[in-house]
ModelCIF file with pLDDT and N, C-alpha, C, O atoms, coordinates in Angstrom:
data_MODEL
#
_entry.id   MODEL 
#
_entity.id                         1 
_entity.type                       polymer 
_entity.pdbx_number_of_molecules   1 
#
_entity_poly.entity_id                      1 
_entity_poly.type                           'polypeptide(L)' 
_entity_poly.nstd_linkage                   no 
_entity_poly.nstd_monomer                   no 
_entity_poly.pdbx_seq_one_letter_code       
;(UNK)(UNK)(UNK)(UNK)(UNK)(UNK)(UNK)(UNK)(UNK)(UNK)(UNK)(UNK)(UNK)(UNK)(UNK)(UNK)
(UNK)(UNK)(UNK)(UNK)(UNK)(UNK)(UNK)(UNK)(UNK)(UNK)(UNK)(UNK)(UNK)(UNK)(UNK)(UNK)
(UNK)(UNK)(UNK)(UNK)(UNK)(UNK)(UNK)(UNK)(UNK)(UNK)(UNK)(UNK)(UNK)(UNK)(UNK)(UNK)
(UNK)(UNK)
;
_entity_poly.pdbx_seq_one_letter_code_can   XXXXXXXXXXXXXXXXXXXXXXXXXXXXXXXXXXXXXXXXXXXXXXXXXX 
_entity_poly.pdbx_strand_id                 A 
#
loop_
_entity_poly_seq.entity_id 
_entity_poly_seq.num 
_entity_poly_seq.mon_id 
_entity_poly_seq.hetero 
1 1  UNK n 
1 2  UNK n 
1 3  UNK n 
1 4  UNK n 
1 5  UNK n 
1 6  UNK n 
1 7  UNK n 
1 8  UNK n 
1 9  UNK n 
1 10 UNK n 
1 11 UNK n 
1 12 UNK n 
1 13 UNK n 
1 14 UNK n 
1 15 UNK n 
1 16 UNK n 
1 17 UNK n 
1 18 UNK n 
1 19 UNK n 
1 20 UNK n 
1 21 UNK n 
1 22 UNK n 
1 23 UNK n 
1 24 UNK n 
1 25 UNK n 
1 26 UNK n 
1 27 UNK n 
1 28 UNK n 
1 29 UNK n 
1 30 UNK n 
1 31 UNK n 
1 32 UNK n 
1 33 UNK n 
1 34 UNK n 
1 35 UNK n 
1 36 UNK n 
1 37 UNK n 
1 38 UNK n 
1 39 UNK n 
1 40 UNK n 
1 41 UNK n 
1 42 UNK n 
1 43 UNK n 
1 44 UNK n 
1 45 UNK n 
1 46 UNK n 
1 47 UNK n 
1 48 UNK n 
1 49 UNK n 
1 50 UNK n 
#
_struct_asym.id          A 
_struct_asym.entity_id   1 
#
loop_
_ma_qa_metric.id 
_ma_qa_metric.mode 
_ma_qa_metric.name 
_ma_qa_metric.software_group_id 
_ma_qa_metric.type 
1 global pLDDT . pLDDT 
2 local  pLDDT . pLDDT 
#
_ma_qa_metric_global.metric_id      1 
_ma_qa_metric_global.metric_value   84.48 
_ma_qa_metric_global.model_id       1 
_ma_qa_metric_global.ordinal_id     1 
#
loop_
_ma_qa_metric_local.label_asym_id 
_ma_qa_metric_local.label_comp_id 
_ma_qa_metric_local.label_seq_id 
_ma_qa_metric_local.metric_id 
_ma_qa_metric_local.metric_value 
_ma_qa_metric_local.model_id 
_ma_qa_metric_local.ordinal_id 
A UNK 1  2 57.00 1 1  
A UNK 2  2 62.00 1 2  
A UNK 3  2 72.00 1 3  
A UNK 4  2 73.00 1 4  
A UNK 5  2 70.00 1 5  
A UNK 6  2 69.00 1 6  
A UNK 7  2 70.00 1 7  
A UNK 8  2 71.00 1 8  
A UNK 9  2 71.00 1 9  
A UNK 10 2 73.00 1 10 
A UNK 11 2 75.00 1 11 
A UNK 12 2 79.00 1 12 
A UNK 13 2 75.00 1 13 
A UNK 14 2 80.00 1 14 
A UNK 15 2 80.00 1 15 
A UNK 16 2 82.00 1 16 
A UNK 17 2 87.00 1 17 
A UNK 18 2 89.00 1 18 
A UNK 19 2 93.00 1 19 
A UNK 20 2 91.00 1 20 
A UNK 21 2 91.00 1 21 
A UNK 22 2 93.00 1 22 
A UNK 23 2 95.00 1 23 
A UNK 24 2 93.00 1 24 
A UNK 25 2 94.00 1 25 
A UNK 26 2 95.00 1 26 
A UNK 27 2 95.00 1 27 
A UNK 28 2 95.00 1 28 
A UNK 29 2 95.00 1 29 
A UNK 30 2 95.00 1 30 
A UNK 31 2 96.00 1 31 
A UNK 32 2 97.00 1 32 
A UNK 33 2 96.00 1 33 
A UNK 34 2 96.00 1 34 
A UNK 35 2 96.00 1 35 
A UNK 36 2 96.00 1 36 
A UNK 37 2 95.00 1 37 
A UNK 38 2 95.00 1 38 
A UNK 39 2 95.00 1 39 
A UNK 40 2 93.00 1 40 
A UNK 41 2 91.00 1 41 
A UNK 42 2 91.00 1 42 
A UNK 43 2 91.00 1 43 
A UNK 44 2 88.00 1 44 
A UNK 45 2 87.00 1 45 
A UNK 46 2 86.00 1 46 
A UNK 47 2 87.00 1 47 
A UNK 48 2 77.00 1 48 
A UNK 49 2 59.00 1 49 
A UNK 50 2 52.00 1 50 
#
loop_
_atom_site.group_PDB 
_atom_site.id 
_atom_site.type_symbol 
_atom_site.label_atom_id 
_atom_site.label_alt_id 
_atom_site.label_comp_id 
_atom_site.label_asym_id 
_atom_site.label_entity_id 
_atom_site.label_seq_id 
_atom_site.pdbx_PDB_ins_code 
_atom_site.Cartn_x 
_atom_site.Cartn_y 
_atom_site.Cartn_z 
_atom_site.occupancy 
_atom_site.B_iso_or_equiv 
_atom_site.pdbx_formal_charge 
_atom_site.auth_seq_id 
_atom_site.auth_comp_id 
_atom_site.auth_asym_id 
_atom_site.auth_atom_id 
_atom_site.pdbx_PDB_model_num 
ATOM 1   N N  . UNK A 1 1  ? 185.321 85.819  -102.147 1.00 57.00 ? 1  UNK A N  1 
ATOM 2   C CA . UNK A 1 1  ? 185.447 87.149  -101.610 1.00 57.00 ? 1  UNK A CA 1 
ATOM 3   C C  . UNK A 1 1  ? 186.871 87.689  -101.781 1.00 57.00 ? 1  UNK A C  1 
ATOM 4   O O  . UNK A 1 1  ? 187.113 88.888  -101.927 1.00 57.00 ? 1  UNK A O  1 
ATOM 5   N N  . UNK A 1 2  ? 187.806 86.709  -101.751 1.00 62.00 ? 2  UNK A N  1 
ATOM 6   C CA . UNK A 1 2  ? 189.473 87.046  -101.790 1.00 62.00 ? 2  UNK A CA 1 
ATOM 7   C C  . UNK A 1 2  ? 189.375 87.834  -103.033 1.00 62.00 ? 2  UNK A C  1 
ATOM 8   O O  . UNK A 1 2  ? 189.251 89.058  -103.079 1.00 62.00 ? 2  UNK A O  1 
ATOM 9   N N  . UNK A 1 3  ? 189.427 87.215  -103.804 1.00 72.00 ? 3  UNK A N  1 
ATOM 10  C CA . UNK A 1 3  ? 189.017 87.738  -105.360 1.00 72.00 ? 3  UNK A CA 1 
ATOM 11  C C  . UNK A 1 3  ? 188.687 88.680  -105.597 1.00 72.00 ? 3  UNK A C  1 
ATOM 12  O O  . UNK A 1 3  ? 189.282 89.076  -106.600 1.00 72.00 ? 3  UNK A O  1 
ATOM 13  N N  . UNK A 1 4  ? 187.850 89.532  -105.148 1.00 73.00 ? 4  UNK A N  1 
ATOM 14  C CA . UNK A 1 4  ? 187.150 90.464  -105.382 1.00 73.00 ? 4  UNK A CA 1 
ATOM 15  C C  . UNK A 1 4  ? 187.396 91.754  -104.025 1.00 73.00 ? 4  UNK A C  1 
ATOM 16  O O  . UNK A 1 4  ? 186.704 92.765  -103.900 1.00 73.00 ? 4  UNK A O  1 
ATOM 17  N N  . UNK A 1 5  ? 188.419 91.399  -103.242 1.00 70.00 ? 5  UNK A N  1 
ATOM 18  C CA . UNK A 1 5  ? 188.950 92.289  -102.863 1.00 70.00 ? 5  UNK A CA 1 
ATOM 19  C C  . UNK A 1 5  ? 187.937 92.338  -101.590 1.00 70.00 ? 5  UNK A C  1 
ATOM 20  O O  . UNK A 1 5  ? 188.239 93.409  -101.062 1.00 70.00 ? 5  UNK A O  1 
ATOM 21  N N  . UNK A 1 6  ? 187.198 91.923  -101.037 1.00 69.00 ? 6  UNK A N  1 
ATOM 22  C CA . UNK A 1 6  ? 186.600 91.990  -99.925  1.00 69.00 ? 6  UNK A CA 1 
ATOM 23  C C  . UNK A 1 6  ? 187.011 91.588  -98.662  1.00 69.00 ? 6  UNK A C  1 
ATOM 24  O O  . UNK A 1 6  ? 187.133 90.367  -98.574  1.00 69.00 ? 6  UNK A O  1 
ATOM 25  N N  . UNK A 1 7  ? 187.290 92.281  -97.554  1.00 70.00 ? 7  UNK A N  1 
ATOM 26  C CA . UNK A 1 7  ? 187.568 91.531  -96.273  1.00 70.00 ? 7  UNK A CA 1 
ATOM 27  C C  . UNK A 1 7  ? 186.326 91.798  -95.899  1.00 70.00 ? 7  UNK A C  1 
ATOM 28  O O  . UNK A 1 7  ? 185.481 92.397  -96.564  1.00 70.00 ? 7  UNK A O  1 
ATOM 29  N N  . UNK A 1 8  ? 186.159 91.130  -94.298  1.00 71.00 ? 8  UNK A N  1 
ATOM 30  C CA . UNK A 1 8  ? 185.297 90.920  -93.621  1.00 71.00 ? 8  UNK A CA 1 
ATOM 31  C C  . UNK A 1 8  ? 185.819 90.829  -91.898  1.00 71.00 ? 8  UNK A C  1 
ATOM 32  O O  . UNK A 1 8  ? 186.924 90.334  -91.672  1.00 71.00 ? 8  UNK A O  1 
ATOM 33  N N  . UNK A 1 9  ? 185.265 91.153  -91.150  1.00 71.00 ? 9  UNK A N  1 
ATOM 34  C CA . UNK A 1 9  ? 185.711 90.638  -89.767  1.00 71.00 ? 9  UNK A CA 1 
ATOM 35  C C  . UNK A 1 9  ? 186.649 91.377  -89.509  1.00 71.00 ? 9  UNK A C  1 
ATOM 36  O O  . UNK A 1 9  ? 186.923 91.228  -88.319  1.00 71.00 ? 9  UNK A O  1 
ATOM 37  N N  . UNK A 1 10 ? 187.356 92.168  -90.024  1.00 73.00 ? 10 UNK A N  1 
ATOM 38  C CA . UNK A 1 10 ? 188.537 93.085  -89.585  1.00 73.00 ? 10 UNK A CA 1 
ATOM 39  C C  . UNK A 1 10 ? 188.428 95.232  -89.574  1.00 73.00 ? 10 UNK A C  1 
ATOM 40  O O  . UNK A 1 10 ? 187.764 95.964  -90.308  1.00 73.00 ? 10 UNK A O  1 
ATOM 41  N N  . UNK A 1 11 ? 188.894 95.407  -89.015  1.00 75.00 ? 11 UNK A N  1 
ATOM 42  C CA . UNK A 1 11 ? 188.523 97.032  -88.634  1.00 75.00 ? 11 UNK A CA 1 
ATOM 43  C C  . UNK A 1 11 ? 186.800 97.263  -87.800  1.00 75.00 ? 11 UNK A C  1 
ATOM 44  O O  . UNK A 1 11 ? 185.843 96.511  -87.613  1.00 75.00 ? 11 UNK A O  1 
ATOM 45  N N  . UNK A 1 12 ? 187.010 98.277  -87.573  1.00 79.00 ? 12 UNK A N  1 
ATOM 46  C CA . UNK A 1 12 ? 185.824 98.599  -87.130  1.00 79.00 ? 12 UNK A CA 1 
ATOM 47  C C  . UNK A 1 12 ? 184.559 98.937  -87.768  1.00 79.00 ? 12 UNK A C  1 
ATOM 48  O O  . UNK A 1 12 ? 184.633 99.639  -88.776  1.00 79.00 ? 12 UNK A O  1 
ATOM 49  N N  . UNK A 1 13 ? 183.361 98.546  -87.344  1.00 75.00 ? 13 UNK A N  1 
ATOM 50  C CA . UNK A 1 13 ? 182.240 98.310  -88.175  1.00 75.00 ? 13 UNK A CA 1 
ATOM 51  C C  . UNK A 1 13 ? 181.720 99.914  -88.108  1.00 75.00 ? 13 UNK A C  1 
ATOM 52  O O  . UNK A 1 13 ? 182.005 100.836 -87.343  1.00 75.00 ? 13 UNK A O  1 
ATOM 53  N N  . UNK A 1 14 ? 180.581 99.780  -89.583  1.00 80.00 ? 14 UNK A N  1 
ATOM 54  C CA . UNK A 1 14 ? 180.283 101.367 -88.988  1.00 80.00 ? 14 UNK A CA 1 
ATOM 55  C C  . UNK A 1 14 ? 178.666 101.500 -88.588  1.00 80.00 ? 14 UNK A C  1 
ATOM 56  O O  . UNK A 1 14 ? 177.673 100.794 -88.766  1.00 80.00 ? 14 UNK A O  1 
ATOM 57  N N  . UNK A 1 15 ? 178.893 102.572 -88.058  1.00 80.00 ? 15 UNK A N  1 
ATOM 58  C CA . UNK A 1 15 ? 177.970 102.767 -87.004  1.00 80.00 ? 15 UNK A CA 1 
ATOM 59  C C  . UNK A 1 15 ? 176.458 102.796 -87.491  1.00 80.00 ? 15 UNK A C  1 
ATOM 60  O O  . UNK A 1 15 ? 176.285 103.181 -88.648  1.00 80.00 ? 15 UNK A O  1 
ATOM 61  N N  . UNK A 1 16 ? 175.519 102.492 -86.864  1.00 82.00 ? 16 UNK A N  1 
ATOM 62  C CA . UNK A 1 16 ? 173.845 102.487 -87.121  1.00 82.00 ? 16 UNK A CA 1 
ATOM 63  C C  . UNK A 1 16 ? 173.457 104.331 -86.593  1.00 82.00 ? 16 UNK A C  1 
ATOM 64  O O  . UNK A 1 16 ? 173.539 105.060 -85.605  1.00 82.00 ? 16 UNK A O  1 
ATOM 65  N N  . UNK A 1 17 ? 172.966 104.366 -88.195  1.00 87.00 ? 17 UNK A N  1 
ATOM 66  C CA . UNK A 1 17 ? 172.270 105.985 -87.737  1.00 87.00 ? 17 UNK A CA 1 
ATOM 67  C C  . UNK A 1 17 ? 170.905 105.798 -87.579  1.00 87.00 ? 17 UNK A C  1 
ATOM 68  O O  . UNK A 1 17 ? 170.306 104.736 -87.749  1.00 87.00 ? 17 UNK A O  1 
ATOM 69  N N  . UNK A 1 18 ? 170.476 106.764 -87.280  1.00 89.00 ? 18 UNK A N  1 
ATOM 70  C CA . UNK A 1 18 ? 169.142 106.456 -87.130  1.00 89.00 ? 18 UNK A CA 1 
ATOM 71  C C  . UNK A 1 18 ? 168.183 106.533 -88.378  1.00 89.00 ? 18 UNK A C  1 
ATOM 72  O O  . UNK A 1 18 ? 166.967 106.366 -88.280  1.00 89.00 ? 18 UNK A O  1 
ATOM 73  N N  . UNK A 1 19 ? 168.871 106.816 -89.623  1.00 93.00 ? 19 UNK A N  1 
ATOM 74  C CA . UNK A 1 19 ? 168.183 106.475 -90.204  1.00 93.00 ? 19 UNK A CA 1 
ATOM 75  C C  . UNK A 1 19 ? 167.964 105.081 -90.664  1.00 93.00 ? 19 UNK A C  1 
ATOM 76  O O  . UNK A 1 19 ? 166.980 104.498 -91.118  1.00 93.00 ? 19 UNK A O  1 
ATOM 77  N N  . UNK A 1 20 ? 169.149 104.737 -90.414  1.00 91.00 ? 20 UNK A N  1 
ATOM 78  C CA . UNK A 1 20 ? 169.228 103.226 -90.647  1.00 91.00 ? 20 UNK A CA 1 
ATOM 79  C C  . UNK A 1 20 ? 168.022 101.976 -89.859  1.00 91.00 ? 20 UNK A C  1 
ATOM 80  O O  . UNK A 1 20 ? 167.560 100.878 -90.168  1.00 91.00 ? 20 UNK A O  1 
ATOM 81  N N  . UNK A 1 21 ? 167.892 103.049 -88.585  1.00 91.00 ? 21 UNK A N  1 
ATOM 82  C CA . UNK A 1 21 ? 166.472 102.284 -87.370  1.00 91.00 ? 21 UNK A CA 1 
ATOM 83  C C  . UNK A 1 21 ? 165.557 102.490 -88.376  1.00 91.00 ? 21 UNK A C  1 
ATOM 84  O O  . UNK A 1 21 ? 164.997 101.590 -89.002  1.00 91.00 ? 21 UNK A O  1 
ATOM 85  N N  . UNK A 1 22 ? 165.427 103.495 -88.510  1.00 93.00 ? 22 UNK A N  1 
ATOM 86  C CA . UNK A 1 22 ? 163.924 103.778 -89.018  1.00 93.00 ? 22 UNK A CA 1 
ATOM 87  C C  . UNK A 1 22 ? 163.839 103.267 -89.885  1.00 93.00 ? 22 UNK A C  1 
ATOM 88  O O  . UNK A 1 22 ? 162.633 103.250 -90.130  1.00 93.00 ? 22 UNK A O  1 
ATOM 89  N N  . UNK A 1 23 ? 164.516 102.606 -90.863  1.00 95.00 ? 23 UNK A N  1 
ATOM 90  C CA . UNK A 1 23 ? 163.913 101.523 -91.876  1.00 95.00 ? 23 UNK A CA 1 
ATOM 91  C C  . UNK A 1 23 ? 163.841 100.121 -91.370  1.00 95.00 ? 23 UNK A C  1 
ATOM 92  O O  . UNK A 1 23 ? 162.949 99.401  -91.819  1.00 95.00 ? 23 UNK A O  1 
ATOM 93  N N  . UNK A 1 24 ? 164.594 99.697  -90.575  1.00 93.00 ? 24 UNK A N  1 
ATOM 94  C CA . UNK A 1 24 ? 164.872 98.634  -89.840  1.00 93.00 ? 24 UNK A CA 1 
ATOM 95  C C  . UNK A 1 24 ? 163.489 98.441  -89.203  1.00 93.00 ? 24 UNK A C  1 
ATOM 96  O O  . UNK A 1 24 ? 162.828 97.439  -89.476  1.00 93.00 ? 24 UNK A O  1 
ATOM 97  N N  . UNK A 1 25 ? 163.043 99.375  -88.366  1.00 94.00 ? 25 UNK A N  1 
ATOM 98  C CA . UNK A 1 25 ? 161.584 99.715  -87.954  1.00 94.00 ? 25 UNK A CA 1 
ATOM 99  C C  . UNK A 1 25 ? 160.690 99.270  -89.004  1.00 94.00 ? 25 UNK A C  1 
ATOM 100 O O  . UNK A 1 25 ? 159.972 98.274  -89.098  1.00 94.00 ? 25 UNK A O  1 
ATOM 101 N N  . UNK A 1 26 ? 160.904 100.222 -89.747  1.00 95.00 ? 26 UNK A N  1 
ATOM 102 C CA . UNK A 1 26 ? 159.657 100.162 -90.746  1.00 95.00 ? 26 UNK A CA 1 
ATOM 103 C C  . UNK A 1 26 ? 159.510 98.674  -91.354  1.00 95.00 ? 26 UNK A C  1 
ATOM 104 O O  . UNK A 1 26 ? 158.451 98.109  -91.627  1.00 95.00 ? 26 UNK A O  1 
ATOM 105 N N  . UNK A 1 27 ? 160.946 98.123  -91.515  1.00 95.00 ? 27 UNK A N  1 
ATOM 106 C CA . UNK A 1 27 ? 160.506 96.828  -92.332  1.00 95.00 ? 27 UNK A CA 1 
ATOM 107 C C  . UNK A 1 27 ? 159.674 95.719  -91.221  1.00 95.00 ? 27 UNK A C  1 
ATOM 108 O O  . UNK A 1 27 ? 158.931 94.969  -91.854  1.00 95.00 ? 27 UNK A O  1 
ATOM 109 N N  . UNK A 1 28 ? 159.660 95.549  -90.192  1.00 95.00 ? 28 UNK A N  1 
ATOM 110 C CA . UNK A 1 28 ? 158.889 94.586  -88.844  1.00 95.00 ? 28 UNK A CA 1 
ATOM 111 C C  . UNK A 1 28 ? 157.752 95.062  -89.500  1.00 95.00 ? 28 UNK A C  1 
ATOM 112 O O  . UNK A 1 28 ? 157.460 96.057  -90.163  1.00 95.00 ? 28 UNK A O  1 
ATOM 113 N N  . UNK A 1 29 ? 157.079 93.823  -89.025  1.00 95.00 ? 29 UNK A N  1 
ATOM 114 C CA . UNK A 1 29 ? 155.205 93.673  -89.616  1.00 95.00 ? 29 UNK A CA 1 
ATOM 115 C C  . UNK A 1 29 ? 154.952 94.104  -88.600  1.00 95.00 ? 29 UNK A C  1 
ATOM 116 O O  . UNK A 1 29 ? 155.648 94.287  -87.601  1.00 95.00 ? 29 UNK A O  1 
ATOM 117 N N  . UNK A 1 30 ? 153.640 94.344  -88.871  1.00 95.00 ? 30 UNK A N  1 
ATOM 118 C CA . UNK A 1 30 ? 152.810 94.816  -87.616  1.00 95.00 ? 30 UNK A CA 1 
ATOM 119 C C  . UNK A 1 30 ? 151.921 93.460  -86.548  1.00 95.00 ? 30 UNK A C  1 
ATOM 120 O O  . UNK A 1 30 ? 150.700 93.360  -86.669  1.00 95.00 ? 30 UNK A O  1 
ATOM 121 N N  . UNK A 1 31 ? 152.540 92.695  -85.752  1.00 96.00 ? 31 UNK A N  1 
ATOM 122 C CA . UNK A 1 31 ? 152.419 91.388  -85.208  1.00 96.00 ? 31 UNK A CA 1 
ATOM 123 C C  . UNK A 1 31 ? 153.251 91.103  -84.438  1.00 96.00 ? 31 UNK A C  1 
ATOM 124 O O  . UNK A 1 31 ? 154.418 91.407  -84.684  1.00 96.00 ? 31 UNK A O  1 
ATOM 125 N N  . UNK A 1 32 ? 152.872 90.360  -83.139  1.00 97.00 ? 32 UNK A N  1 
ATOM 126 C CA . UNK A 1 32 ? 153.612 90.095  -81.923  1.00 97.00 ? 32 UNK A CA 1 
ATOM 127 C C  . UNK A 1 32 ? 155.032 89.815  -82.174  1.00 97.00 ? 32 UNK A C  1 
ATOM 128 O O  . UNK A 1 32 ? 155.873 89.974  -81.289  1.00 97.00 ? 32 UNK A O  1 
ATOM 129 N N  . UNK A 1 33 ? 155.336 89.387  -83.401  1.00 96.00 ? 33 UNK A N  1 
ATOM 130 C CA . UNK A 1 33 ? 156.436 89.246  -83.574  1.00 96.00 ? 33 UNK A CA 1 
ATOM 131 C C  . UNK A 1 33 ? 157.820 90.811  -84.271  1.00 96.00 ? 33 UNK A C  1 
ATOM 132 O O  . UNK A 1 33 ? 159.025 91.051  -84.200  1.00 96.00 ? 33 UNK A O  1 
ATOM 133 N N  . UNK A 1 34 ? 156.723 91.354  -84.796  1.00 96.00 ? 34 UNK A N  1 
ATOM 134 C CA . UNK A 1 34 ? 156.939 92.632  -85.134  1.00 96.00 ? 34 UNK A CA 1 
ATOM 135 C C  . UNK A 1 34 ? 157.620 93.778  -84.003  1.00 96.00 ? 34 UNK A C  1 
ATOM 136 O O  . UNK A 1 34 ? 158.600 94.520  -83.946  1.00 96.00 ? 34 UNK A O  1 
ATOM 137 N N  . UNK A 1 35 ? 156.520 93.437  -83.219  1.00 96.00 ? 35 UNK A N  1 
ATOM 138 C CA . UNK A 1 35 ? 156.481 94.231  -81.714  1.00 96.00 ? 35 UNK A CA 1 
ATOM 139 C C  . UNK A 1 35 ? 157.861 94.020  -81.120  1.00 96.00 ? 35 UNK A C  1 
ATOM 140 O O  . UNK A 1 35 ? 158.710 94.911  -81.074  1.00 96.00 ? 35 UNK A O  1 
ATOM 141 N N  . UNK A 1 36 ? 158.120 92.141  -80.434  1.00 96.00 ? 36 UNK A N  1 
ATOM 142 C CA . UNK A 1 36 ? 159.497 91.882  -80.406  1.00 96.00 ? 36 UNK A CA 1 
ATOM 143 C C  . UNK A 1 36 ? 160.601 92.502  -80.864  1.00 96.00 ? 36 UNK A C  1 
ATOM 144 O O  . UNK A 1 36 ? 161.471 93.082  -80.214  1.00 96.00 ? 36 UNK A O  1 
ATOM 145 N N  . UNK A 1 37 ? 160.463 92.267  -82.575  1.00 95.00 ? 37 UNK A N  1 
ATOM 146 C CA . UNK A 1 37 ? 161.365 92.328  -83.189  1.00 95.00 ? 37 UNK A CA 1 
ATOM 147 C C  . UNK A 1 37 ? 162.042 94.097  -83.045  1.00 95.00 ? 37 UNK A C  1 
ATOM 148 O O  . UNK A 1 37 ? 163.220 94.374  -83.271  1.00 95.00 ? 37 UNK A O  1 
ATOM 149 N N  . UNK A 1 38 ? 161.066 95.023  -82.659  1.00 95.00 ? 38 UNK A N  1 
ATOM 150 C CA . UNK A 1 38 ? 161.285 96.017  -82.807  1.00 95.00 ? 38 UNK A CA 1 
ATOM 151 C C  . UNK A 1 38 ? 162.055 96.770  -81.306  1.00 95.00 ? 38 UNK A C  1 
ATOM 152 O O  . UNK A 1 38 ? 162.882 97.669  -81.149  1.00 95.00 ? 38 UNK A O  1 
ATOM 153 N N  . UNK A 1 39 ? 161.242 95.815  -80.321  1.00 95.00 ? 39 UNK A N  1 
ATOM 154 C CA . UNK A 1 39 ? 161.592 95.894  -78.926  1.00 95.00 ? 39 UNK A CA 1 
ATOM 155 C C  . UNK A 1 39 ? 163.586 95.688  -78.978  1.00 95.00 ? 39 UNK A C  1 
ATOM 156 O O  . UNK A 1 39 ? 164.502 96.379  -78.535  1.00 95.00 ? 39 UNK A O  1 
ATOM 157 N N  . UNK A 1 40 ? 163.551 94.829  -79.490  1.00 93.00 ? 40 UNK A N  1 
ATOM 158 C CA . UNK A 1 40 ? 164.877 93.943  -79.018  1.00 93.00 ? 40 UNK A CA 1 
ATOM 159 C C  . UNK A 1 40 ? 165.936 95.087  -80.341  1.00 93.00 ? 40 UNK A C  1 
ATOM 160 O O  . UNK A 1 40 ? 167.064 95.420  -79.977  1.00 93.00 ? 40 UNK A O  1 
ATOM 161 N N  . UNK A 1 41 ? 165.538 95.462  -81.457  1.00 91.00 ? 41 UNK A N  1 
ATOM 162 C CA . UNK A 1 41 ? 166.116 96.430  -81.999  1.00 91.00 ? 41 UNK A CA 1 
ATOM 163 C C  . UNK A 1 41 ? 166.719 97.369  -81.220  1.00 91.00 ? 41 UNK A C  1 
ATOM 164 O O  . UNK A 1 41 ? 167.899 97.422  -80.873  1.00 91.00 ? 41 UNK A O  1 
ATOM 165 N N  . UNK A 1 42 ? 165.522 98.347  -80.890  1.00 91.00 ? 42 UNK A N  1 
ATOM 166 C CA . UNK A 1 42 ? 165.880 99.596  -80.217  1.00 91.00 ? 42 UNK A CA 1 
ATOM 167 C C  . UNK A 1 42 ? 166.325 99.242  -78.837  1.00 91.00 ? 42 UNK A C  1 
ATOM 168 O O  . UNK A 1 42 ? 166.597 100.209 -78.125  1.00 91.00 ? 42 UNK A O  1 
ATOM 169 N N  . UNK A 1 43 ? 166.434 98.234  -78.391  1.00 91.00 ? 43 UNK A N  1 
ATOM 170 C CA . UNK A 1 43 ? 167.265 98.072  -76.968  1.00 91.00 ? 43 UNK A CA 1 
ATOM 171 C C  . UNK A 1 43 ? 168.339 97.877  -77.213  1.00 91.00 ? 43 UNK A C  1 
ATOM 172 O O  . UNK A 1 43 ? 169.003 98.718  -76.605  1.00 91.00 ? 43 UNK A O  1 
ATOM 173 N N  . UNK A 1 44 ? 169.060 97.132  -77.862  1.00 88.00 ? 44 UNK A N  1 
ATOM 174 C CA . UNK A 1 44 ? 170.356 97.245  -78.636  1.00 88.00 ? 44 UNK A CA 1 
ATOM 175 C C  . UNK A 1 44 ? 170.528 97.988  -78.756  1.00 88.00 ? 44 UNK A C  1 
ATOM 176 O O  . UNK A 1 44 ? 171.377 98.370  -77.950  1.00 88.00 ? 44 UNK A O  1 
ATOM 177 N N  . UNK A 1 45 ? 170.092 99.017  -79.692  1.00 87.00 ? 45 UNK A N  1 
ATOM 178 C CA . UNK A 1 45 ? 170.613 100.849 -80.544  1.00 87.00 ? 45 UNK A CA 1 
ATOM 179 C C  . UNK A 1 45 ? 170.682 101.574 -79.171  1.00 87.00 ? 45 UNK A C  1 
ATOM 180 O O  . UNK A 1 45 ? 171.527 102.448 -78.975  1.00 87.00 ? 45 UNK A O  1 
ATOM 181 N N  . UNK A 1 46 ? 169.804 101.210 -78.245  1.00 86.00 ? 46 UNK A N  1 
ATOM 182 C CA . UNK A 1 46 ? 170.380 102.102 -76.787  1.00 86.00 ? 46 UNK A CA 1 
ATOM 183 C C  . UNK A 1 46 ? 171.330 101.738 -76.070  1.00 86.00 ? 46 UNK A C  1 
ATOM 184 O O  . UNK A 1 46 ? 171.860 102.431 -75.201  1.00 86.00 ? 46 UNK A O  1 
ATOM 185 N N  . UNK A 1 47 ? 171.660 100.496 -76.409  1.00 87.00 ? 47 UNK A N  1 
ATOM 186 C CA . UNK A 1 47 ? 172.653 100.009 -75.258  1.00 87.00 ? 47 UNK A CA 1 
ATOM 187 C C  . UNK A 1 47 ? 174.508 100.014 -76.095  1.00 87.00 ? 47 UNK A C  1 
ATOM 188 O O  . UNK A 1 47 ? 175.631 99.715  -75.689  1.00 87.00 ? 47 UNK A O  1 
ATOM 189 N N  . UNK A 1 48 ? 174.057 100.417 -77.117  1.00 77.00 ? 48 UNK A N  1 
ATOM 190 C CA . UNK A 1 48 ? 175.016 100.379 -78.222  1.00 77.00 ? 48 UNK A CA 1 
ATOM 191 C C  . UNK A 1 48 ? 175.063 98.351  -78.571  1.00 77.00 ? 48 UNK A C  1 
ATOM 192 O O  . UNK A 1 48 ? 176.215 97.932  -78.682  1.00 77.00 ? 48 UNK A O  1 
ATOM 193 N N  . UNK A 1 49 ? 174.694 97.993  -78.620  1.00 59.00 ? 49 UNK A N  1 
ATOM 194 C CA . UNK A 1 49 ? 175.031 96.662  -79.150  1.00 59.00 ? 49 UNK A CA 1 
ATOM 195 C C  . UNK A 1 49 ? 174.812 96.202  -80.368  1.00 59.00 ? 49 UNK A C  1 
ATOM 196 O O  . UNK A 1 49 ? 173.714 96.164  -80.924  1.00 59.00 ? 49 UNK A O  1 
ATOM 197 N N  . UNK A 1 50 ? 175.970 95.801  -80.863  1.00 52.00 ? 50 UNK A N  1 
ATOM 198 C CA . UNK A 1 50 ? 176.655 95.211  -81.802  1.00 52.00 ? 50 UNK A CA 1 
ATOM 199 C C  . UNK A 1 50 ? 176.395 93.467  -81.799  1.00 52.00 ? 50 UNK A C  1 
ATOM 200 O O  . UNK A 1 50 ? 176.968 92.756  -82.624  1.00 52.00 ? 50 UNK A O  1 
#
């Protein structure tokens, strides 16, 4: 990564739009685990968590 000019872990990250949910959304299957997965998403995106 040095190499190629990449940091990581430093400055501030950027922010989740919502369009970014809505694919995030869209990619979860449709299955209990889906459901979860989508639950625990959008509770994050409300709570702001990172």
């Amino acid at each position: 990564m040095e190499e190629q000019g990449e940091t990581r872990g430093w400055g501030q990250a950027p922010p989740l739009l919502v369009e970014h949910l809505v694919k995030i959304i869209a990619a979860c299957p449709d299955n209990l685990r889906g459901i979860r997965d989508r639950a625990l998403v959008l509770m994050h995106f409300a709570v702001a968590g990172r």
